[in-house]
Backbone as CSV, one residue per row, in Angstrom:
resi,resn,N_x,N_y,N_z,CA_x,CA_y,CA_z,C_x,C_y,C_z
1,UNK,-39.064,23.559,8.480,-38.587,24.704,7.725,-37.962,24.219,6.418
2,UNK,-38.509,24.603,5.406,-38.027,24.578,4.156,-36.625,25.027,3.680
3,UNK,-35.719,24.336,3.373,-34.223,25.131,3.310,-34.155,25.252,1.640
4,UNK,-33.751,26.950,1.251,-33.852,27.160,-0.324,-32.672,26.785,-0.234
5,UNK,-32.077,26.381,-1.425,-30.582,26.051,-2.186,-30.277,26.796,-2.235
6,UNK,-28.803,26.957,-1.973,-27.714,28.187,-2.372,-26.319,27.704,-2.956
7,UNK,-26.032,28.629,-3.521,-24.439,28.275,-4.480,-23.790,28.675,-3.165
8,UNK,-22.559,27.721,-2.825,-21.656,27.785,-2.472,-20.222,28.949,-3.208
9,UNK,-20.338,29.841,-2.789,-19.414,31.007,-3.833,-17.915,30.698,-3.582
10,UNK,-17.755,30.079,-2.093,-16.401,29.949,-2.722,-15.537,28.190,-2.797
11,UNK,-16.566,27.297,-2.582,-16.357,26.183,-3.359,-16.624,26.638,-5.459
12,UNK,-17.378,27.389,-5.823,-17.784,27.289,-6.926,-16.603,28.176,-7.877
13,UNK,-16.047,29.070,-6.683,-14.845,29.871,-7.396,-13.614,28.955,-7.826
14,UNK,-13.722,28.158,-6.412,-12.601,27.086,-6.368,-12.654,26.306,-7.947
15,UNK,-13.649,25.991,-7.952,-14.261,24.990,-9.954,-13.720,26.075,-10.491
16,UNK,-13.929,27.232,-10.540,-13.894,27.950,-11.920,-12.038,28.112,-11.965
17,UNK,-11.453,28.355,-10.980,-9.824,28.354,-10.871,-9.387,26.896,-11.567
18,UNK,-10.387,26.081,-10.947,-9.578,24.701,-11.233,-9.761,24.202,-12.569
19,UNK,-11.269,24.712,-13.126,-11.339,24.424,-14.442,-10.229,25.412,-15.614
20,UNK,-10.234,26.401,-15.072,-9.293,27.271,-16.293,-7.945,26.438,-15.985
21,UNK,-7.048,26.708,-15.076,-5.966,26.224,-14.713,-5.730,24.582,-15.391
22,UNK,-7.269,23.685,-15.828,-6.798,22.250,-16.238,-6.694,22.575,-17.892
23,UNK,-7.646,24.285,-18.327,-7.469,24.308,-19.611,-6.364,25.003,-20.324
24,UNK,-5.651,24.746,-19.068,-4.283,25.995,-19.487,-4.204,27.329,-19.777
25,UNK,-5.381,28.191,-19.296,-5.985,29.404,-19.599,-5.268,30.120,-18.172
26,UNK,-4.891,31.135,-18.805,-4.031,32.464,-17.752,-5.719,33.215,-17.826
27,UNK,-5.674,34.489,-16.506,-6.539,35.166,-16.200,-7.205,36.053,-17.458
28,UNK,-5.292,36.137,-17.641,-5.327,37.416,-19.192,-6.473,36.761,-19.859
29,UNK,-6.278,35.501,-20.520,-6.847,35.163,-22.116,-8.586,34.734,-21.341
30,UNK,-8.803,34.404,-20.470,-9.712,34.283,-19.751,-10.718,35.858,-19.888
31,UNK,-9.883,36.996,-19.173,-10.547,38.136,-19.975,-10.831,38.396,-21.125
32,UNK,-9.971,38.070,-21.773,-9.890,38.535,-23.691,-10.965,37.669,-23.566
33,UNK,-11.226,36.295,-23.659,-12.378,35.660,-24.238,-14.178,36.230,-23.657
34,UNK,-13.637,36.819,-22.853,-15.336,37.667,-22.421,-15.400,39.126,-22.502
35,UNK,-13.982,39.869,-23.240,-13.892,41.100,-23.693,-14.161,41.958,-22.430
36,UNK,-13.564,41.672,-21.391,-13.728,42.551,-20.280,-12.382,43.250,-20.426
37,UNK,-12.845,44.725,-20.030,-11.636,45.539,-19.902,-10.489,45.406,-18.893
38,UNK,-10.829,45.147,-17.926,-9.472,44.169,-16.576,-10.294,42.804,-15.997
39,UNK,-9.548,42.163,-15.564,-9.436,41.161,-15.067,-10.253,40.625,-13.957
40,UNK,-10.771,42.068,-13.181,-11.360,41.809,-11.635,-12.284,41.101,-11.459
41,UNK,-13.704,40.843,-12.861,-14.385,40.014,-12.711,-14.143,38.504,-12.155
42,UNK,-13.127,37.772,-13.318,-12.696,36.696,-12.957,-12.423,36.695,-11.850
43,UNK,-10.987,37.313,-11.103,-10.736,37.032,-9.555,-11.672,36.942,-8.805
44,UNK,-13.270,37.942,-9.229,-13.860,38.041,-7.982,-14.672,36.457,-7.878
45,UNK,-15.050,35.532,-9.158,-15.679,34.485,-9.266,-14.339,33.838,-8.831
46,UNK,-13.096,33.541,-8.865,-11.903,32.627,-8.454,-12.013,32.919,-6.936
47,UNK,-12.443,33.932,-6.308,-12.155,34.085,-4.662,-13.394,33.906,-4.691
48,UNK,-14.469,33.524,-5.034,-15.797,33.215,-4.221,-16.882,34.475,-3.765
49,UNK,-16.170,35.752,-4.820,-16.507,36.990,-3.930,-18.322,37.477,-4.887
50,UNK,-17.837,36.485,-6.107,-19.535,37.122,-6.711,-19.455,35.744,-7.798
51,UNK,-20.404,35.660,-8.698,-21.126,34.528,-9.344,-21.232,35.065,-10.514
52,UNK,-20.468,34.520,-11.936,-20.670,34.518,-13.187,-22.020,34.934,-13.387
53,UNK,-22.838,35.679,-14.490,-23.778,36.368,-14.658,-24.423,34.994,-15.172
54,UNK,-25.736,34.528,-15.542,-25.953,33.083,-16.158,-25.358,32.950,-17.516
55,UNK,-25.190,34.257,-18.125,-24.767,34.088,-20.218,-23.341,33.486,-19.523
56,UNK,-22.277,34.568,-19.054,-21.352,33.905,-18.526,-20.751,32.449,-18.029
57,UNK,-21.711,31.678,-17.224,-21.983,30.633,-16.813,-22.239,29.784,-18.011
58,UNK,-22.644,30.008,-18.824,-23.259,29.706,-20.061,-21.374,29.237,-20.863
59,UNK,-21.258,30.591,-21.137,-20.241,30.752,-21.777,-18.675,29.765,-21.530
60,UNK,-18.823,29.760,-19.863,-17.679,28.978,-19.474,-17.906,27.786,-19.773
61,UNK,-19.164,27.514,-19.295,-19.320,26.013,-19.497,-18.985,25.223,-20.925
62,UNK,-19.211,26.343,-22.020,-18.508,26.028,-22.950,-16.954,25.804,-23.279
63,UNK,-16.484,26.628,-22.871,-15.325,26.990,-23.046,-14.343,25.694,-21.672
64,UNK,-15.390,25.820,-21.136,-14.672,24.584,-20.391,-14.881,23.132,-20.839
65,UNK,-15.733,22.986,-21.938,-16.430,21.895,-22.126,-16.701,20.725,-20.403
66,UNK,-17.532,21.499,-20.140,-18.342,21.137,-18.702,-19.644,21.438,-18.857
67,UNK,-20.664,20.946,-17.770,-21.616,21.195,-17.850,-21.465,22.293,-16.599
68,UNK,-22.786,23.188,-16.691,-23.044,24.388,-15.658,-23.023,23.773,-14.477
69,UNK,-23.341,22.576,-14.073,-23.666,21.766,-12.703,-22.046,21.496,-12.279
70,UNK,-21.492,21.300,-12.979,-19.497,20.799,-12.861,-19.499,22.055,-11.950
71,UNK,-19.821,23.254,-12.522,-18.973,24.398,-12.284,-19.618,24.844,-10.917
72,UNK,-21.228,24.736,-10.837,-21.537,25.392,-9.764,-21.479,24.120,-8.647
73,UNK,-21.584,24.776,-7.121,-21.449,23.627,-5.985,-22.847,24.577,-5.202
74,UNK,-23.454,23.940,-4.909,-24.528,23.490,-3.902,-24.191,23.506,-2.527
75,UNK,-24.164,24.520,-1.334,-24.082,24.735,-0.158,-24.878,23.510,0.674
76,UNK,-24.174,23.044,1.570,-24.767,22.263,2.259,-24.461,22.546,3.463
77,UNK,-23.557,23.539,4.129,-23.304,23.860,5.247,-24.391,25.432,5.781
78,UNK,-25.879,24.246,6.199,-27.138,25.466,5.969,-26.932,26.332,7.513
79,UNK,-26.156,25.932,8.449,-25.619,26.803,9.601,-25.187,27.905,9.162
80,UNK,-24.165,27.690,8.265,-23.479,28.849,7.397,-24.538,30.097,6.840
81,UNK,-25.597,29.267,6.241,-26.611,30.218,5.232,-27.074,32.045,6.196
82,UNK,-27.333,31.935,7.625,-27.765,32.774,8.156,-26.627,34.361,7.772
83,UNK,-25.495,34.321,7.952,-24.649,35.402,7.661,-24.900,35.526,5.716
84,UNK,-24.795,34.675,5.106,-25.634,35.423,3.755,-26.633,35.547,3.290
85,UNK,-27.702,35.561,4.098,-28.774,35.647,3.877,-29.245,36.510,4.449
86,UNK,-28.499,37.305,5.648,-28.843,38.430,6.389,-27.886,39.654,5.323
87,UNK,-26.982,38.983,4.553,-25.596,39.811,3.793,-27.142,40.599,2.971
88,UNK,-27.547,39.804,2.181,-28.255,39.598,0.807,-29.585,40.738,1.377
89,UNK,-30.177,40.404,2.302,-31.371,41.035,2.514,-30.777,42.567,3.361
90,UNK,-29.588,42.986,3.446,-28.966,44.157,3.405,-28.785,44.831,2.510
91,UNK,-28.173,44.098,1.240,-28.001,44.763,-0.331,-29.603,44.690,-0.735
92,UNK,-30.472,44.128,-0.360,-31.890,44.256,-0.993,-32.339,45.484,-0.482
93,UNK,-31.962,45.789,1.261,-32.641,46.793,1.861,-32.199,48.469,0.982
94,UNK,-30.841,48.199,0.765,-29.873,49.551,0.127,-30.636,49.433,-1.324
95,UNK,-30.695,48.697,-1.807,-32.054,48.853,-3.115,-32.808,49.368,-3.427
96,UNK,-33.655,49.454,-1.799,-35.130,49.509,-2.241,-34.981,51.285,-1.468
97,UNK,-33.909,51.516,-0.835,-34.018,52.782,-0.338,-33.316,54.177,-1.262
98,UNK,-32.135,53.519,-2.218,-31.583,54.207,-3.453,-32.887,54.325,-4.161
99,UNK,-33.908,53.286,-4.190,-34.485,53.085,-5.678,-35.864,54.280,-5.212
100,UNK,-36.466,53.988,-3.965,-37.232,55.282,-3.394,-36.969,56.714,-3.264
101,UNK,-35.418,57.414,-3.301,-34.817,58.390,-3.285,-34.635,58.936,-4.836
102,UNK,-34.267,57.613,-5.981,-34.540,58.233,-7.385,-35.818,58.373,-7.508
């Protein structure tokens, strides 16, 4: 069985906390620099709960002077993979049944 790669979301949140926090960046100025109206994005990439968009990813990596690979982590605990991968093909199923009803 072929195992696809997956981002680790909340090792990768863990980087993104640890990288702002080494650049001395509060949540606040962290928003201001991606012009989001509150804050929740960030927390939700600092708790592991969702994944920088790629421009985003893009963007930090700048701003962190890092590369995109620093920031993201690579799951290796593939026992783990079955509960998000059953998560994922749930939000696909609610997709395709909103998207048949419009």
């Amino acid at each position: 069985m072929n195992i696809f790669p997956v981002i680790d979301l909340e090792a990768t949140g863990a980087n993104i906390l640890r990288l702002r926090k080494q650049k001395g960046l509060s949540v606040k100025e962290l928003q201001a620099y991606f012009g989001f109206e509150c804050p929740q994005a960030i927390y939700k990439w600092q708790w592991g709960q969702s994944l920088p968009s790629v421009d985003n990813l893009f963007a930090l990596s700048k701003l962190f002077n890092t590369s995109i690979d620093e920031i993201l982590v690579e799951c290796t605990h593939h026992q783990d993979l079955l509960p998000f991968r059953v998560k994922c093909i749930g939000r696909y199923v609610k997709f395709l049944v909103k998207r048949e009803r419009n």
